[in-house]
Each structure stands twice: as structure tokens, then as C-alpha cells.
VOTOR-622041 format. One record per residue (C-alpha): residue in one letter; x, y, z. Coordinates in pm, 1 decimal, padded with zeros to 6 digits. Each point is the difference from the previous one (the first is absolute). Example, Ala and Ser with C-alpha at 12.3 -4.5 7.8 and 13.67 -1.06 7.14 Angstrom:
   r          u          v          w
   a    01230.0   -00450.0    00780.0
   s    00137.0    00344.0   -00066.0
END
This chain:
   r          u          v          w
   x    16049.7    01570.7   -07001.1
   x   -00016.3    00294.8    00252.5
   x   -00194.3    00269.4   -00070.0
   x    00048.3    00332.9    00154.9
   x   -00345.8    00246.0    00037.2
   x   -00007.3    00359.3    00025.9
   x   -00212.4    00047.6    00271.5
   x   -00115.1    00352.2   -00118.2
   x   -00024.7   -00164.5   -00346.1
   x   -00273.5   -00242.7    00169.2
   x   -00196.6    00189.6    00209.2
   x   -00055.8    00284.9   -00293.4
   x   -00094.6   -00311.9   -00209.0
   x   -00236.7   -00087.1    00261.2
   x   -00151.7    00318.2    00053.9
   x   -00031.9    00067.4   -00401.8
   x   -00165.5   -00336.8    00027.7
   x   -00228.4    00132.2    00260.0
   x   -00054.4    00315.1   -00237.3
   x   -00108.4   -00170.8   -00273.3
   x   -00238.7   -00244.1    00193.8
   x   -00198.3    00355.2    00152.8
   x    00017.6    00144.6   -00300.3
   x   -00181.7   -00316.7   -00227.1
   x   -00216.7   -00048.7    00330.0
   x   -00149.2    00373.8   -00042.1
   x   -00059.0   -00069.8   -00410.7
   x    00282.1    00251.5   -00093.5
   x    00233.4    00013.0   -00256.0
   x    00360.7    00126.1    00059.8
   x   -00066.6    00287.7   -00233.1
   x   -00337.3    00066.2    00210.9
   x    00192.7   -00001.6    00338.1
   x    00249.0    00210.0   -00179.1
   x   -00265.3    00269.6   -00123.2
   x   -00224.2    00024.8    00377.7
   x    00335.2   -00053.8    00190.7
   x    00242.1    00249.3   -00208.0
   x    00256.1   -00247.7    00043.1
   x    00170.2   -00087.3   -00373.7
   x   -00107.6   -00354.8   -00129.1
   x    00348.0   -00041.6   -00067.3
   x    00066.2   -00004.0    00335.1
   x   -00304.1   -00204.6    00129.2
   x    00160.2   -00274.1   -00244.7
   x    00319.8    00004.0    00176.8
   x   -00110.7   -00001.5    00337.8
   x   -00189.8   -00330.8   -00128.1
   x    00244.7   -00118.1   -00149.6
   x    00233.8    00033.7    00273.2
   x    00240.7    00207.4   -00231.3
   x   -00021.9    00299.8    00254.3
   x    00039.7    00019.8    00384.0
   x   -00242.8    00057.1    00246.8
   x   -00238.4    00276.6   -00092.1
   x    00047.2    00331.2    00196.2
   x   -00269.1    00094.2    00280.8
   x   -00083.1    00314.6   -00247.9
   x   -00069.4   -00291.0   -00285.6
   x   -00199.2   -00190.4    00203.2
   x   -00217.6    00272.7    00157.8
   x   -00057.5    00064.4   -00396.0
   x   -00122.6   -00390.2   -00051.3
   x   -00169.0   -00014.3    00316.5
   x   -00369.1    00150.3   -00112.2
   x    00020.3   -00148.3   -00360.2
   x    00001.1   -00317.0    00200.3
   x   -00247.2    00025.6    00215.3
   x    00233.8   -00117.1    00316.0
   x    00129.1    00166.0    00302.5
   x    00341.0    00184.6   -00023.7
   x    00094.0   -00173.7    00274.8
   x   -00066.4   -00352.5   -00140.0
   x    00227.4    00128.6   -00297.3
   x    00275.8    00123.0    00220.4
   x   -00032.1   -00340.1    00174.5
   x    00049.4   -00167.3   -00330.2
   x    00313.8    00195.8   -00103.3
   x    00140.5   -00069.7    00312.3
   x    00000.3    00345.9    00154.0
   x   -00067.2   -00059.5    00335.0
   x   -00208.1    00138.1    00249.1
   x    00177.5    00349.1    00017.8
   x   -00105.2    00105.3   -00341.1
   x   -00162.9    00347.9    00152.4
   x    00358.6    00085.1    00183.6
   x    00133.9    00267.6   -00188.0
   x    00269.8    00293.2    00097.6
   x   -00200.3    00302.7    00160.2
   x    00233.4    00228.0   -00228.9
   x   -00100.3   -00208.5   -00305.2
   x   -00362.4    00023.5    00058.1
   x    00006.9    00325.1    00085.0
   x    00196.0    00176.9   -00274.5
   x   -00195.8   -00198.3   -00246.4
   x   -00316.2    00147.1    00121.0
   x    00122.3    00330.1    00083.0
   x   -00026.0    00083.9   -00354.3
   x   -00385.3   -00003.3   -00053.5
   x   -00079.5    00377.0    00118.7
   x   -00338.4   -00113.2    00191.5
   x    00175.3   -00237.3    00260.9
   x    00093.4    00202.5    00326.2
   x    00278.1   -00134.2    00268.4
   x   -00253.7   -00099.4    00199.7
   x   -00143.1   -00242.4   -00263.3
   x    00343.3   -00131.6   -00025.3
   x    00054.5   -00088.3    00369.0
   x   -00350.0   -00150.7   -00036.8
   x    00101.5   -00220.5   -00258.7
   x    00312.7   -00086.2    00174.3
   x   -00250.2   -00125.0    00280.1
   x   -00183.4   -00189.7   -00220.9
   x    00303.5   -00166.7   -00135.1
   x    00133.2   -00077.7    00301.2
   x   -00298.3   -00136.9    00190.6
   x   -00054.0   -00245.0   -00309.3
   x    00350.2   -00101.5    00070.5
   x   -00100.1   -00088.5    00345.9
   x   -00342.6   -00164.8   -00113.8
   x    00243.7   -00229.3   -00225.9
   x    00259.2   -00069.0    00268.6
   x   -00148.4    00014.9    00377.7
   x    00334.2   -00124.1    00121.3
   x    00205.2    00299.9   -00176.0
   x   -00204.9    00273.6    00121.8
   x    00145.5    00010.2    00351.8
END
């Protein structure tokens, strides 16, 4: 018999998998992740589970100190690649713009800074 995968199907399954192994590794319930993280334990369950996608980069920055792992090493894990930091400009800076204390020039610094990690990630791009 033939058996067709969902490939997105898999590698969520794989990365709940992954989930759930950090999670018992660090001695921590799903409703205790849930409670430091602020991510529901309903949701937790299903990323385990492998009954929802890929968690978002805004989830997993959420996980990420619960855990006691590098953001990065999550992002790896989901599968996001090493351009996780590259953003739209416009995005980043209309999302900001709305705290009164930052100034334009914070903003172009933290365009900087967002765009030299970019290089730091990807040598070969930054030309």
C-alpha cells in the first residue's frame, strides 16, 4: 500500500516532537510553559501533537526563555531559516513608531542593527 505524507504535516510533527522533548528536559509541565511563556496550553498541546503548523517567530520568541535555549536554536528547529531577523523597514518601523520615546534616529539605528545581523547570518548576501 502507498502512502502519501504531508510534508508540512511531518515536519510540524517533528518539531512538536522536539517541543515536547525541551520542554520534559527543563522539568516543565505544558501548563507551566504555558503560564512563564504566555503561550495557551491548548496550543502547546497542538504544536506537540502535531495538530497545528509550525509555530510563528512571535510564538517562539515567547517559548524561547521558558526554555532555557537560544531563539535561534528554536527558529532552527521550526525550520525558519537563517533570515529570521529580515523584516520590511516599513514594518519595523511603523510598529515602533508608536511608542512616544523612540526618535527617527533610533529607528534607522535599529534598521542597522537588523541589517548587519542579516549580514552576520549570511556573509555571501551582504555584497
Amino acid at each position: 500500500m502507498l502512502a502519501i505524507v504531508n510534508k508540512e504535516k511531518k515536519y510540524s510533527m517533528d518539531f512538536g516532537r522536539y517541543l515536547k522533548k525541551l520542554r520534559e528536559k527543563r522539568g516543565l509541565g505544558i501548563r507551566q510553559l504555558s503560564k512563564y511563556s504566555g503561550v495557551s496550553s491548548a496550543y502547546i498541546s497542538q504544536i506537540e501533537n502535531g495538530d497545528r503548523g509550525t509555530p510563528s517567530p512571535r510564538i517562539l520568541q515567547k517559548l524561547a526563555a521558558p526554555l532555557k535555549v537560544r531563539l535561534s536554536e528554536l527558529y532552527d528547529a521550526a525550520g525558519y531559516g537563517e533570515n529570521i531577523f529580515e523584516e520590511d523597514d516599513d514594518t519595523i518601523a511603523s510598529s515602533i513608531k508608536e511608542t512616544p520615546q523612540v526618535t527617527n534616529d533610533l529607528i534607522e539605528e535599529l534598521k542597522s542593527i537588523i541589517k548587519r545581523a542579516n549580514e552576520l547570518i549570511n556573509p555571501e548576501e551582504g555584497n
